[in-house]
C-alpha positions as CSV (number, residue, x, y, z in Angstrom):
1,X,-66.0,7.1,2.0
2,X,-65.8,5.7,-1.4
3,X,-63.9,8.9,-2.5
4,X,-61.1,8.2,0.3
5,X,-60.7,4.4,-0.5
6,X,-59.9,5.5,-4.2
7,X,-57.3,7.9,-3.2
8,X,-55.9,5.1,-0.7
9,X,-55.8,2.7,-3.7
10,X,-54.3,5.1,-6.0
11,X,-51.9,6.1,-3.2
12,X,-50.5,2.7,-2.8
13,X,-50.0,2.3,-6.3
14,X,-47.9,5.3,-6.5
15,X,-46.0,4.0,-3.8
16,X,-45.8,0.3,-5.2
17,X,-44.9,1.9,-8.9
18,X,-41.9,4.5,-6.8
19,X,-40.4,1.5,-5.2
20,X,-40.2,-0.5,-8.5
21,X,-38.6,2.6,-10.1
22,X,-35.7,2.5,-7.0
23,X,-35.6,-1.1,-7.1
24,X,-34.9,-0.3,-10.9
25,X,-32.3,2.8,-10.4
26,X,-30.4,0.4,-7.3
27,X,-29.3,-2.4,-10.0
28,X,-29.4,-5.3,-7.6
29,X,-28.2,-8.5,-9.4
30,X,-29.1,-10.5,-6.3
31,X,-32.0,-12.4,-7.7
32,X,-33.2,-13.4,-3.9
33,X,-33.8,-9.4,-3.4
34,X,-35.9,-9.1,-6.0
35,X,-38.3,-12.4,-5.4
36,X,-41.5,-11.9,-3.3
37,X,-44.6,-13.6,-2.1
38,X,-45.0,-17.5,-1.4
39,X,-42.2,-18.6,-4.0
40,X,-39.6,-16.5,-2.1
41,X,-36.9,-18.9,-0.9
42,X,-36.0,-18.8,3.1
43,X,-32.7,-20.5,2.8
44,X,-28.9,-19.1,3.5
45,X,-28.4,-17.4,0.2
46,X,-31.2,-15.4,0.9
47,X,-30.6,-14.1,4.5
48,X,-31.4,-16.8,6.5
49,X,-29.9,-16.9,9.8
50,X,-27.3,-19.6,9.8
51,X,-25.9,-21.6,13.0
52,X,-22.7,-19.5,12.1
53,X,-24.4,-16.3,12.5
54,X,-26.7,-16.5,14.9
55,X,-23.3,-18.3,17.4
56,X,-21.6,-14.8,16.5
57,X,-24.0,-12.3,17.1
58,X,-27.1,-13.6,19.4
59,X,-24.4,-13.3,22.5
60,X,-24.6,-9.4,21.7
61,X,-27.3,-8.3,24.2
62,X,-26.5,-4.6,25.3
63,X,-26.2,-2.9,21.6
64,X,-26.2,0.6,23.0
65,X,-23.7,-0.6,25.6
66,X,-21.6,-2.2,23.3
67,X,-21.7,0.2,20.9
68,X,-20.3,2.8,23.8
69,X,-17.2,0.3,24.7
70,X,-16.1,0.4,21.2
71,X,-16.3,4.4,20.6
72,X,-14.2,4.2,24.1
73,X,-12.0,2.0,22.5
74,X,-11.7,3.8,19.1
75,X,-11.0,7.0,20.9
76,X,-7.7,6.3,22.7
77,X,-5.9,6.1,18.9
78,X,-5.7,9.6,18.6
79,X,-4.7,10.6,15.2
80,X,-5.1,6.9,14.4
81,X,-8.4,7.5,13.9
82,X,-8.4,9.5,10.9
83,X,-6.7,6.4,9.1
84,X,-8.9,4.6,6.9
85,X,-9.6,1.8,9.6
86,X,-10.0,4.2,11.8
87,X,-12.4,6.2,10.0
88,X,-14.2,3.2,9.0
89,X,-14.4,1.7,12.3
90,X,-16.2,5.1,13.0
91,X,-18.3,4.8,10.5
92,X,-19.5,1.7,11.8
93,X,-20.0,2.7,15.3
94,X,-22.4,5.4,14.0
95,X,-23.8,3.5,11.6
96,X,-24.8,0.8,14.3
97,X,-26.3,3.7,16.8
98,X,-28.3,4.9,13.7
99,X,-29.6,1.2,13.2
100,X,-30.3,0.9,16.7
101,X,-31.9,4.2,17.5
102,X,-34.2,2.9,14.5
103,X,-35.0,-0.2,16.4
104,X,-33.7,-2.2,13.4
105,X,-34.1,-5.8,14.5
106,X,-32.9,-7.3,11.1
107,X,-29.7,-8.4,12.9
108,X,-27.6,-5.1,11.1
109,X,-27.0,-3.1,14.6
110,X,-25.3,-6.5,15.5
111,X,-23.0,-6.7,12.1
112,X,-22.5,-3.4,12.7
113,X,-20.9,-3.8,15.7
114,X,-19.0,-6.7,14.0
115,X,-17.6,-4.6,11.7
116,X,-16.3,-1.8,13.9
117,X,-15.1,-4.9,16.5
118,X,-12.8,-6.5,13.6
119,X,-11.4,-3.3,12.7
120,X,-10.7,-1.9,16.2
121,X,-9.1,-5.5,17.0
122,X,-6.6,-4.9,13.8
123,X,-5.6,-1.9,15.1
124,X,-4.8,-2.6,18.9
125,X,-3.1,-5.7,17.3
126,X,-1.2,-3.3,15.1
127,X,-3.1,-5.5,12.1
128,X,-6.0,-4.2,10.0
129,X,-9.4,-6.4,9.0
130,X,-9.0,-7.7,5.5
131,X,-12.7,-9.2,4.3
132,X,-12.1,-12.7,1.8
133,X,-14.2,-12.5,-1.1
134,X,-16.5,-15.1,0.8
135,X,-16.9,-12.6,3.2
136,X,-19.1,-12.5,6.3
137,X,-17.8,-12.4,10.0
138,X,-14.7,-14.0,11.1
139,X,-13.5,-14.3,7.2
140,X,-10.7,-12.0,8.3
141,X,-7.0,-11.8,7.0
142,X,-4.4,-10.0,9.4
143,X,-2.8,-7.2,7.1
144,X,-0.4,-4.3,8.7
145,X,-2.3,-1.4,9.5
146,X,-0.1,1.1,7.4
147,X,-0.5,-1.0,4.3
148,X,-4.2,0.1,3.7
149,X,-4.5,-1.6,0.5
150,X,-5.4,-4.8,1.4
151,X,-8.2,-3.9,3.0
152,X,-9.1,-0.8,0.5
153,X,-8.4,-2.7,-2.9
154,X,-11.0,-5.5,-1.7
155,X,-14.7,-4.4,-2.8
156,X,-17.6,-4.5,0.1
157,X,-19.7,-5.9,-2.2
158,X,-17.4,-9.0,-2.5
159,X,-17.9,-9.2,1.3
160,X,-21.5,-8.6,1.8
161,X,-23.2,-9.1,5.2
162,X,-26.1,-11.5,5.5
163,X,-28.2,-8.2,6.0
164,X,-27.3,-6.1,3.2
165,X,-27.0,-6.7,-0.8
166,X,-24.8,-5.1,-3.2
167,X,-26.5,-2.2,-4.6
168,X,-25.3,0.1,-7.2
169,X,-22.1,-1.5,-8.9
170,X,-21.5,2.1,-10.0
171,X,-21.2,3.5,-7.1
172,X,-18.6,0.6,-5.9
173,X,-16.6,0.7,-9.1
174,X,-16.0,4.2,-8.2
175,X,-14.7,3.9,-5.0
176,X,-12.6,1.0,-6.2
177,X,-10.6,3.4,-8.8
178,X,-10.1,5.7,-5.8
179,X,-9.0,3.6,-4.1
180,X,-6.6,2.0,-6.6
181,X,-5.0,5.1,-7.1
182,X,-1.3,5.3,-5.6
183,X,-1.7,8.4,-3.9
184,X,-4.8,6.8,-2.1
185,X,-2.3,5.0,0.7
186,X,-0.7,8.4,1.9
187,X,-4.1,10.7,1.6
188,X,-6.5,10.5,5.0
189,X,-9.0,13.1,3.8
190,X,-9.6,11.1,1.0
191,X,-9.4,7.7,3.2
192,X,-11.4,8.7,5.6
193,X,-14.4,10.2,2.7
194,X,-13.8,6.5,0.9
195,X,-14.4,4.5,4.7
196,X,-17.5,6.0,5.4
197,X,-18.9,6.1,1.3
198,X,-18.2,2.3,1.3
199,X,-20.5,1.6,4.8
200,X,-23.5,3.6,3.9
201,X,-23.6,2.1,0.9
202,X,-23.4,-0.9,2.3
203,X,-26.3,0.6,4.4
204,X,-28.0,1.4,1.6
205,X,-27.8,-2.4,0.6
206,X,-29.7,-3.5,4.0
207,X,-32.0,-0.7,3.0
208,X,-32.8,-2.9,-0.2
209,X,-32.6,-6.2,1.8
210,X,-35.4,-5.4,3.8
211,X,-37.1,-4.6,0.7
212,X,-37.4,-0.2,1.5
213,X,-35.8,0.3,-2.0
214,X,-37.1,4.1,-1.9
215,X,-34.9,4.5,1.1
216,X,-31.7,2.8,0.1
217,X,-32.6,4.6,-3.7
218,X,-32.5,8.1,-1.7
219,X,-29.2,7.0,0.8
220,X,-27.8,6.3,-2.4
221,X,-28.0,9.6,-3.8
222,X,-27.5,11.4,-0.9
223,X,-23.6,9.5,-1.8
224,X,-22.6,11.5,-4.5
225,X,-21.9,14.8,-2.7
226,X,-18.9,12.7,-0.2
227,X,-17.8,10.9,-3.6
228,X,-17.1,14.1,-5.2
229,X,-15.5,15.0,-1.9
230,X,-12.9,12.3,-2.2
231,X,-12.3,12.6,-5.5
232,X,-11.1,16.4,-4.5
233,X,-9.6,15.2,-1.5
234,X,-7.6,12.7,-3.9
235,X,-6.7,15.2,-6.4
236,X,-5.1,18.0,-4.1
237,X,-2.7,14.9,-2.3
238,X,0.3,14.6,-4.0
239,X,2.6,11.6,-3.9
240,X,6.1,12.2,-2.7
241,X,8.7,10.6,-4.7
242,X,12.0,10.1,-3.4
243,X,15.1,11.7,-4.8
244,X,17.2,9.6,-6.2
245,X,20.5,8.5,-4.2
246,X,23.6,9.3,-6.2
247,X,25.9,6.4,-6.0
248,X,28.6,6.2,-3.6
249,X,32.2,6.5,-5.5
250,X,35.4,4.9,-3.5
251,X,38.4,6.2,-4.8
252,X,41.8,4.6,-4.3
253,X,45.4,5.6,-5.1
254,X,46.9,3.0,-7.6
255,X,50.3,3.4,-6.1
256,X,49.3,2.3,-2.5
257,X,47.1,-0.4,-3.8
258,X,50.2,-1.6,-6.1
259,X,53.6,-1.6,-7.4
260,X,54.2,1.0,-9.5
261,X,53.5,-0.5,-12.9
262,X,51.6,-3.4,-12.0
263,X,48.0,-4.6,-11.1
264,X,48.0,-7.9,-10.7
265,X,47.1,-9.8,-7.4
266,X,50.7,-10.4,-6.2
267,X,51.7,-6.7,-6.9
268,X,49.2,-6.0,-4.1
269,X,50.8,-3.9,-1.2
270,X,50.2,-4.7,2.2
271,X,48.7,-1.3,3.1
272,X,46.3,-1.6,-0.5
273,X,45.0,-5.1,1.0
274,X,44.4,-3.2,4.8
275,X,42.4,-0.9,2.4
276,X,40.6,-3.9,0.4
277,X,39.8,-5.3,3.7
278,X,38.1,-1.7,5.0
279,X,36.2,-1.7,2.5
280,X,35.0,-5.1,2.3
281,X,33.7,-4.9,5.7
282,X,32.0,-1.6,4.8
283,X,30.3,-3.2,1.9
284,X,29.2,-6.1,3.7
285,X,27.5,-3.3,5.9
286,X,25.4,-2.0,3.4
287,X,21.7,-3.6,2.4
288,X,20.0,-3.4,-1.2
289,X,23.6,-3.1,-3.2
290,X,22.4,-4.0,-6.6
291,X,26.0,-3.5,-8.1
292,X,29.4,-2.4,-8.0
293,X,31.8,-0.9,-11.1
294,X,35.3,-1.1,-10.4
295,X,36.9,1.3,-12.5
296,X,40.7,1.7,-13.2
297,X,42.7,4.3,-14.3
298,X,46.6,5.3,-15.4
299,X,48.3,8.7,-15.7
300,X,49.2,9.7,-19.3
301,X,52.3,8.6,-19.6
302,X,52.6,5.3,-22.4
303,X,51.1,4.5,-25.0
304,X,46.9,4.1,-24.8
305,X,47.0,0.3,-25.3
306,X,49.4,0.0,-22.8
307,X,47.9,1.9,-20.3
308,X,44.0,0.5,-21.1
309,X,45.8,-3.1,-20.5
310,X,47.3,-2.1,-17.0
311,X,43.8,0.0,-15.9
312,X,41.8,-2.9,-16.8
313,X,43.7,-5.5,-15.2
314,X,44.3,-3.0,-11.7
315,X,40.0,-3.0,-11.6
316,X,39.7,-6.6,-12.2
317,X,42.4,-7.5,-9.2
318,X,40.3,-5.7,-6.8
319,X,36.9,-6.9,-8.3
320,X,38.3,-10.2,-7.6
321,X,39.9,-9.5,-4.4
322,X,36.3,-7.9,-3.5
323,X,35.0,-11.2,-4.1
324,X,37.1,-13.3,-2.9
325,X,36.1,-11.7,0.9
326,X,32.9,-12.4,0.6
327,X,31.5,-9.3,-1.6
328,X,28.8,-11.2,-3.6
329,X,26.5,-8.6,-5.6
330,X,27.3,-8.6,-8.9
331,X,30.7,-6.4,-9.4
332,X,31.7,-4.9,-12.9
333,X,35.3,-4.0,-13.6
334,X,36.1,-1.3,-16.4
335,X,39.5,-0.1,-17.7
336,X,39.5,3.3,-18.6
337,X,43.1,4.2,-19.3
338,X,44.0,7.5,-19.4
339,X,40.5,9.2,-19.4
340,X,39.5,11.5,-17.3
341,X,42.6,13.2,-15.6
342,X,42.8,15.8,-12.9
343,X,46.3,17.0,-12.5
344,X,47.5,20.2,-14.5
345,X,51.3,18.7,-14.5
346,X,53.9,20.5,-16.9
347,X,56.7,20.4,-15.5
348,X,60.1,18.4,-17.7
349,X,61.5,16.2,-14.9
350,X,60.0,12.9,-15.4
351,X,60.2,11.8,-11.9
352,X,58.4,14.9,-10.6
353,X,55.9,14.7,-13.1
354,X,55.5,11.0,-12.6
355,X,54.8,12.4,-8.8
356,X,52.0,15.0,-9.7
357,X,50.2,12.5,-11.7
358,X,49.9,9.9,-8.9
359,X,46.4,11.6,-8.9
360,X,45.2,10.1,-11.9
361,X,46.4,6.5,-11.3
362,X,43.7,5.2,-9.3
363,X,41.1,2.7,-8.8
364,X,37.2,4.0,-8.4
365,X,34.3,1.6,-6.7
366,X,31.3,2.6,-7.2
367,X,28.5,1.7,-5.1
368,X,25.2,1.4,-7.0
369,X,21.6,1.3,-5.2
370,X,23.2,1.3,-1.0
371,X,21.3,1.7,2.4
372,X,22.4,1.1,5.3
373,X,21.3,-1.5,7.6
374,X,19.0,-1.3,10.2
């Protein structure tokens, strides 16, 4: 008999040295975990059930129940549900059954179902949960559903439950950079890997809140294999980048916007202001216009001083036109002169040559950075 209480003894120690060594390995900085015996405090900080909490989750009755109506709910999203509220509201749901099938009676089936309620709620609303660094249930800021970030740049261990602790920093430091990463927002393997890291870890911290550090030590572990996961997941998504919109060039004849010869606002024909007028409205139709260069140009016939002078004052008559309807971006106007031509005119008779280099008299608007509305 004394033989078996000596192996009891030295069995317990074993076990009372292992869970040290987890305790050790899990890194909890929460100094109320780590207190025990008659000086452990019973207040808020350290788990007590406040008014708030108990007002929240003590109406929850039926867990199993529940816990069906909100896998009923979570299923009519379809493909929804492999976003990274989705997959986290899944998470949740069977992290809650696990919890339950356990008979936990910490209080962690309920915030379970709290947390898969919030998130299921965002999504019917077309809004995703977004936990405040105070955290806890009902701390929740309404976010669009397709912008993930908010919820996924804000660390669970920020927003601990009264039944779990932040346990391995590490571990949430690393889900943080994967989730900071800019392909993150368009990759649902990854998401969905990242949802369900972040709950059982948050598991694991209700593991160490009820003191079973060898178990939230071995949940922990048991992490690395869906980390690695998501890192692959992460790597093999690529981020699409859009092409770049080449900007929309206007080009108008000189000699039906003026009088041969002339560019300034009287010389401005009636048909070139129907045309200033089109375009106005056009302009006006357009969203995001970060600019527009008015550019004017001459045949080459004169002399290049001449012909920079008339180009240049030609642009800056219909950049001011332009703003005078109402066009208010910012609008550039260039005088080019004879530069860059496009006719191929030799023949000697001046007024059928000044007729095959109408071409190159004209005024170009270019449309930098245009959508259109709507």
């Amino acid at each position: 008999m004394k033989q078996w209480v000596v192996v009891a003894a030295a069995l317990a120690t074993f076990s009372g040295c292992a869970s040290e060594v987890a305790r050790e390995k899990l890194d909890i900085r929460d100094p109320s975990v780590t207190q025990r015996g008659f000086g452990t405090p019973q207040d808020a900080a350290a788990g007590a059930a406040v008014k708030q909490w108990t007002d929240t989750y003590t109406p929850i009755k039926r867990r199993g129940a529940t816990l069906d109506a909100l896998q009923a709910r979570l299923d009519q999203f379809g493909p929804k549900r492999d976003s990274y509220v989705g997959a986290k509201a899944q998470c949740w749901i069977d992290t809650g059954r696990a919890a339950f099938a356990a008979r936990d009676e910490w209080g962690f089936v309920e915030e379970s179902i709290g947390e898969a309620t919030a998130l299921i709620d965002g999504l019917e609303s077309g809004m995703s949960a977004s936990y405040s660094a105070t955290g806890g249930a009902g701390a929740v800021d309404a976010v669009p559903v397709s912008d993930v970030s908010a919820d996924h740049r804000k660390t669970a261990e920020a927003s601990r439950l009264r039944t779990s602790v932040p346990v391995r920093p590490d571990l949430w430091a690393q889900l943080n950079a994967l989730k900071a990463d800019s392909r993150f927002a368009a990759c649902p393997p990854a998401q969905k890997r990242a949802a369900c890291a972040e709950v059982e870890l948050t598991r694991a911290g209700h593991d160490a809140w009820t003191r079973a550090f060898s178990t939230a030590q071995q949940r922990t572990e048991h992490l690395q294999t869906p980390l690695r996961e998501a890192e692959q997941a992460l790597a093999a998504c690529t981020v699409e980048r859009p092409v770049p919109q080449e900007p929309e060039v206007i080009s108008l004849s000189a000699d039906a916007l003026f009088e041969f010869g002339r560019g300034d606002l009287a010389a401005i024909s009636d048909e070139g202001r129907r045309q200033l007028d089109r375009i106005a409205v056009r302009l006006h139709a357009l969203d995001a216009i970060e600019r527009l260069v008015v550019s004017g140009y001459t045949d080459r016939l004169g002399s290049d001083g001449y012909n920079l002078r008339l180009s240049w004052l030609r642009a800056d008559t219909v950049r001011r036109y332009l703003a005078d309807s109402g066009v208010s971006v910012p609008i550039d106007a260039r005088g080019l002169g004879k530069a860059q031509p496009g006719s191929a005119c030799a023949m000697r008779d001046r007024a059928a040559l000044i007729d095959c280099l109408a071409g190159d008299r004209r005024v170009e608007i270019r449309v930098v950075g245009a959508r259109s509305k709507g």
